[in-house]
N, C-alpha and C positions, 0 to 999 in steps of 0.2 A: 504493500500500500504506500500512496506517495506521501509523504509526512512533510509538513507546511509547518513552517515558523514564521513570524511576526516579532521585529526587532525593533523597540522605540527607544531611539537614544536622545538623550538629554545631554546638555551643558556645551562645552569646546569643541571647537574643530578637528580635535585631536581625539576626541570620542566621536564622531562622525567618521574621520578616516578607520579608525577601530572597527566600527561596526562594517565597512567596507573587508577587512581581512576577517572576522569572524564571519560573514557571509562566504566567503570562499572557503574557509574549513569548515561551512557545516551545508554546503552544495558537494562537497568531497562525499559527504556523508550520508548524502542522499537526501538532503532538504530543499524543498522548493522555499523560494520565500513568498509572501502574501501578507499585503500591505492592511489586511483587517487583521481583529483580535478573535472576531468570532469566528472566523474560517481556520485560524492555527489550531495545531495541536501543541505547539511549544509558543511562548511568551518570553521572550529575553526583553528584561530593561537594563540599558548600557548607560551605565550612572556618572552623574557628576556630583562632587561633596562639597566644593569651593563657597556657594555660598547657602545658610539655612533653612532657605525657602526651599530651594532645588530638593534636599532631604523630605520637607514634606514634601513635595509635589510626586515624590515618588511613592510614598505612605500613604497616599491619595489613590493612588495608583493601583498600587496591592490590593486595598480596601475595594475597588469597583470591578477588581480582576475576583475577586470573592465569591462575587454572583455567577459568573461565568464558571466558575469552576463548580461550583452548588448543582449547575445545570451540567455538566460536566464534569465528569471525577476523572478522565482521562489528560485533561488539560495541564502540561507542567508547564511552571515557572522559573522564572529561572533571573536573578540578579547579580552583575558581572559589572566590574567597573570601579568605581573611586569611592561610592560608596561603602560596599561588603570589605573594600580592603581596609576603610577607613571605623568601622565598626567592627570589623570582623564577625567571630558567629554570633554575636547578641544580634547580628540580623535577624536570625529564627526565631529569637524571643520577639522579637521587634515587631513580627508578623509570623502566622502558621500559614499564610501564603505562600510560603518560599519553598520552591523543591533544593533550589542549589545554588550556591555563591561561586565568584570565582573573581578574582584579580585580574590587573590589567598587565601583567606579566603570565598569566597561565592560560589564556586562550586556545593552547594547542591540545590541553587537557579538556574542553569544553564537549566531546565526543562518551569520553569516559564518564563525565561528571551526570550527561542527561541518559546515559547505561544505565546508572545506578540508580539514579531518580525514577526509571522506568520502574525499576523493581524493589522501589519505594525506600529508596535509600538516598537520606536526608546529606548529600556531601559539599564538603568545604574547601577549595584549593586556593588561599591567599597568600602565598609562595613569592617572595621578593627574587626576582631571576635577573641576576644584574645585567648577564650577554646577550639577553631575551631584546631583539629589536623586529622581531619576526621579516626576515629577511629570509627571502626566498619562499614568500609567501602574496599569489598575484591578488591584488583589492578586484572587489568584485564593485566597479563602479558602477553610481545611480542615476548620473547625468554623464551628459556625452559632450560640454563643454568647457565646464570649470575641474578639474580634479587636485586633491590633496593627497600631497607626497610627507609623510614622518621622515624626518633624516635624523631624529636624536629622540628619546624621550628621557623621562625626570628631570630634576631638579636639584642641585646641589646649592644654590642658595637657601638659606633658612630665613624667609621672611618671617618676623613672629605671628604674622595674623594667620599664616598659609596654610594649607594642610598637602598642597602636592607635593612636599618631600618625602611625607608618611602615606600618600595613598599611592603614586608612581616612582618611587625607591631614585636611586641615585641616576645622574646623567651615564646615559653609553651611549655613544654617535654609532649610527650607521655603516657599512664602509661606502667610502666617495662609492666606487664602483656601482653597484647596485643602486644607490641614490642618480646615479646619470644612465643608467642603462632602462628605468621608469621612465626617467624623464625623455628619453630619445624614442621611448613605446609609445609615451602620451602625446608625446609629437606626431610622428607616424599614424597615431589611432584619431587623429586630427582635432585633439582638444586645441581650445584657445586659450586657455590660462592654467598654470599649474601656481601652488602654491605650496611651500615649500614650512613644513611646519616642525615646532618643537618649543617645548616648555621654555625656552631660552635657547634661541637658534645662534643667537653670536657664540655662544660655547661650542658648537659644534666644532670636533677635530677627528680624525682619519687618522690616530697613533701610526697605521703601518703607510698609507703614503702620505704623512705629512701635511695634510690638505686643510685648513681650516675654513669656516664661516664665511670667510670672503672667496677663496678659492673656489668654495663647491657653488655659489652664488655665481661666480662669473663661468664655469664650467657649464653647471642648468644653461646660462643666460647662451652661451654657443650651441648646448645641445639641443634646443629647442626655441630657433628663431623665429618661428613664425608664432611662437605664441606671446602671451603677456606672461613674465614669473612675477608671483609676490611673495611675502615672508613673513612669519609673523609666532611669536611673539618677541622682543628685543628685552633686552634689561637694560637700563641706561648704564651702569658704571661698567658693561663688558661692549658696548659699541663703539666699534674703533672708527677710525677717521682711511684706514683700507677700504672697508666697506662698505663705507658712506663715496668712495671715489668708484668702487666697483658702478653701484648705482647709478651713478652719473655718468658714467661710460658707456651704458649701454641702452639703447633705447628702448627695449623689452622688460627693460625691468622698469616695473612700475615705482612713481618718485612719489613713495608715499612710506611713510615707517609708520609702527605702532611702537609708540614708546613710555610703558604707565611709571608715570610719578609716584601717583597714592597720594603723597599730599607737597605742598609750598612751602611747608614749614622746617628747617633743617632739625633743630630739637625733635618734631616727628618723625622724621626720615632717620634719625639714631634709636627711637624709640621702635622703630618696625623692621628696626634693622636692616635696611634695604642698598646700605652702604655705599651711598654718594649725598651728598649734601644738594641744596638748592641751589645752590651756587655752582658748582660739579654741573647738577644736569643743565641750569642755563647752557652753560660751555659749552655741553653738548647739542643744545638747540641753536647755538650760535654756528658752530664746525656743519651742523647737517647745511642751514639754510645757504653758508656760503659755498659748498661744494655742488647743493642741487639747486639752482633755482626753482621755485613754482610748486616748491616739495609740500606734500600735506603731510600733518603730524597730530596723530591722534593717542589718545589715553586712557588709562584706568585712574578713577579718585574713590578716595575712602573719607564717608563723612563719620567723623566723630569716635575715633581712634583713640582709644585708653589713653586718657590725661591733656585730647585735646583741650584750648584753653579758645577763645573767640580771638585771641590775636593768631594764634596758630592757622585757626578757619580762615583768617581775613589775609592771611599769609596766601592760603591756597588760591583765595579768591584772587591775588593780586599775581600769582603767578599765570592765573589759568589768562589772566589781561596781558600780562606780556607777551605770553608764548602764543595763545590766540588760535589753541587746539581746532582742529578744523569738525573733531566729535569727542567724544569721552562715554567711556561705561563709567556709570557712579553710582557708590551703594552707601548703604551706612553700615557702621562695622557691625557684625554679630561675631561672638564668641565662639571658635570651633574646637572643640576639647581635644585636648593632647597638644596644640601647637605651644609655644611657647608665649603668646600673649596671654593665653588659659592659664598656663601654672604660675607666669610670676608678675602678671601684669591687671592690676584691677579694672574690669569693664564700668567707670566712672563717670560716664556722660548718659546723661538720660535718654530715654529713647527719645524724647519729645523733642531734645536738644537733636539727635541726631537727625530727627527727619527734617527738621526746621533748616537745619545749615544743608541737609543735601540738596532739599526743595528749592534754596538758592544757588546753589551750585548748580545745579539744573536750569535755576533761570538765566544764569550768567552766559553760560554754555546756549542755550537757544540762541539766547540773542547775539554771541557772538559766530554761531556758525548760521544764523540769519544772514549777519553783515556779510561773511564771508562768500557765502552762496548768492548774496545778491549785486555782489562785483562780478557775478562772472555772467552774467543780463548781459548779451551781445555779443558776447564770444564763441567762438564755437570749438565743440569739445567731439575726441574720437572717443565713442561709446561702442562697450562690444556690449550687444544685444543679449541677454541671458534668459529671459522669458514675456510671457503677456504680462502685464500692468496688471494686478489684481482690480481694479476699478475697472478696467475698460477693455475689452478687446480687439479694440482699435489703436490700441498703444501697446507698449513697447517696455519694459524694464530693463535698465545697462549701467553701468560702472564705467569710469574716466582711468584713466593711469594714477587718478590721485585719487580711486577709491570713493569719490561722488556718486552717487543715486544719481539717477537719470533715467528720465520716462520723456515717450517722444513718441509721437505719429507712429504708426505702426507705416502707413505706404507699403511697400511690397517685401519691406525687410522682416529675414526669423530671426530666430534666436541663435546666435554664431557668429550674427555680421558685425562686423566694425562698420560704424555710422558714424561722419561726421552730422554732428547736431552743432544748431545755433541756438543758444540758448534763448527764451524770452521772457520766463518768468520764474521765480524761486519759490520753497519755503527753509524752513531751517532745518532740513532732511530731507529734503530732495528739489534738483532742474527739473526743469519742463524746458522741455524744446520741437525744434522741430528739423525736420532731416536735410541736409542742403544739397 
């Protein structure tokens, strides 16, 4: 019988390319996939832990998966990912929904683990595999235009608010090879943008050929000329001024970094450990903007961070005016137990405090990528095409080399084309244009 699985994954890009290679080891195994719940016989949720809403959302999840199973006692479950690694088995306690846990390093056990679940055996495989980069493992891609390449996972910084050093264990790169031999396929297989991912991609290195961050970046950028590369995520105190030239060298690679602060305050940035000062990262927003012109630069901010003070906040606010982020993810801090703000750091800002100062970080942020979006009324931008407009199917949804929304006239163009658009109207997340 054909046996259907059903995989919803939450959080990172990097749990979306994930559930790309767990698709391929469990098509190995004779699994079709099928985009309902009610048609699977297997339920995978591919979790994220990073922040404590995403936790319930998943508990939510289990809870509605309940009924389904009520009607169905053959239906397993199954939770894999940053989650189960970050609670380990008090998952089971956590819910009697679960047939099986497993880590974002034990994927290749994911065969054995839903064996055992068959024949009602409750199993756990949270297993920290440091050489585990699942290489030589082909992603079972869901779109035929944009694709994500892993060249590194974990994290070896210890930010204290964090939890991905304890739920994806230490940094291991890739080898270069295999990283360029995907990207020379995706080319070939006629994708337009690859992007090129890792919990902190400037650390990536190739101990046996020598190759670091900037190398494999202008490597991609040769092996795959016809398309657009991007990159993402950066740490500020590991971004070199190599890198930032690679970029500007090449017209394929998109002139856009993601580079999160958390906050403007340098007494905060020693409190979260993040290990560069405000003044450090200016530096480094000063080195990007003169080596790329026209570059956008975007961020992560944290409101209300163990022992924020309102000068601190008004720190952040005055940075985010300087630097003049073209977008920001922004949260307020919540507590994630086991990191290191948990054990030695008191969570000391009220929540009410905390949504009040994000609520303005928010509104700072609108209006200045308002301003920014609405300088570019008259210009006209190379948008590659990625789907219909969710509003209209007369329109068009596409991305710039600087990572801009852009919706435009549909006319005769799909999704794949590079379209120059003229831009004619703005908001503060997304152009409107039209095709020239």
């Amino acid at each position: 019988m054909t046996k259907k699985v059903h995989i919803r994954t939450f959080g990172c890009q990097m749990n979306q390319a994930d559930t790309e290679i767990i698709t391929s080891l469990l098509q190995d195994e004779g699994y079709v996939m099928t985009d309902s719940e009610d048609s699977a016989d297997l339920v995978i949720l591919n979790t994220c832990a990073v922040r404590e809403n995403a936790v319930e959302k998943i508990m939510n999840t289990l809870n509605n998966l309940k009924g389904k199973r009520r009607l169905r006692s053959d239906l397993l479950v199954g939770v894999i990912g940053c989650v189960p690694q970050y609670y380990r088995e008090k998952m089971f306690g956590m819910s009697d929904g679960i047939d099986f846990l497993a880590g974002p390093d034990t994927y290749r056990q994911l065969p054995l683990l839903i064996e055992n679940a068959q024949q009602g055996i409750r199993g756990a495989n949270l297993a920290f595999i440091p050489e585990e980069t699942y290489t030589g493992i082909e992603p079972v891609r869901t779109g035929s235009i944009s694709a994500f390449v892993p060249v590194m996972r974990g994290c070896n910084n210890r930010c204290a608010f964090c939890v991905v050093p304890y739920t994806r264990g230490k940094e291991r790169s890739r080898p270069m090879k295999s990283v360029i031999d995907e990207v020379e396929q995706l080319e070939e297989a006629g994708y337009r943008e690859i992007t090129l991912l890792g919990q902190n991609v400037n650390s990536y290195f190739d101990d046996n050929a020598g190759c670091d961050f900037a190398e494999l970046l202008e490597r991609s950028s040769r092996a795959a000329k016809r398309a657009r590369i991007r990159f993402t995520t950066s740490h500020p105190k590991d971004i070199s001024e190599s890198l930032v030239r690679v970029i500007a060298a090449h017209d394929n690679i998109c002139n856009t970094i993601h580079l999160p602060v958390q906050s403007g305050s340098t007494r905060m940035l020693g409190l979260m450990n993040r290990g560069h000062s405000r003044e450090e990262y200016l530096e480094k927003i000063a080195m990007i903007r003169r080596c790329i012109p026209g570059v956008t630069i975007s961020t992560d901010l944290i409101a209300g961070f163990c022992g924020e003070t309102e000068k601190d906040h008004r720190e952040t606010l005055s940075l985010m005016e300087e630097v003049r982020f073209d977008f920001s993810y922004t949260f307020y801090y919540s507590v994630r137990p086991g990191t290191y703000a948990a054990k030695h750091l008191p969570d000391d800002v009220a929540e009410k405090v905390k949504k009040r100062r994000l609520d303005e970080i928010i509104a700072l942020q609108n209006k200045i990528s308002g301003e920014l979006y609405a300088a570019q009324i008259g210009n006209v931008a190379a948008v590659l095409a990625e789907s219909e407009s969710k509003r209209s199917r007369e329109m068009l949804m596409g991305r710039t080399a600087t990572n801009r929304v852009v919706v435009f006239d549909r006319e005769d163009y799909k999704p794949g084309d590079l379209v120059s658009v003229k831009i004619h109207a703005s908001t503060s997340a997304t152009l409107i244009g039209r095709p020239q």
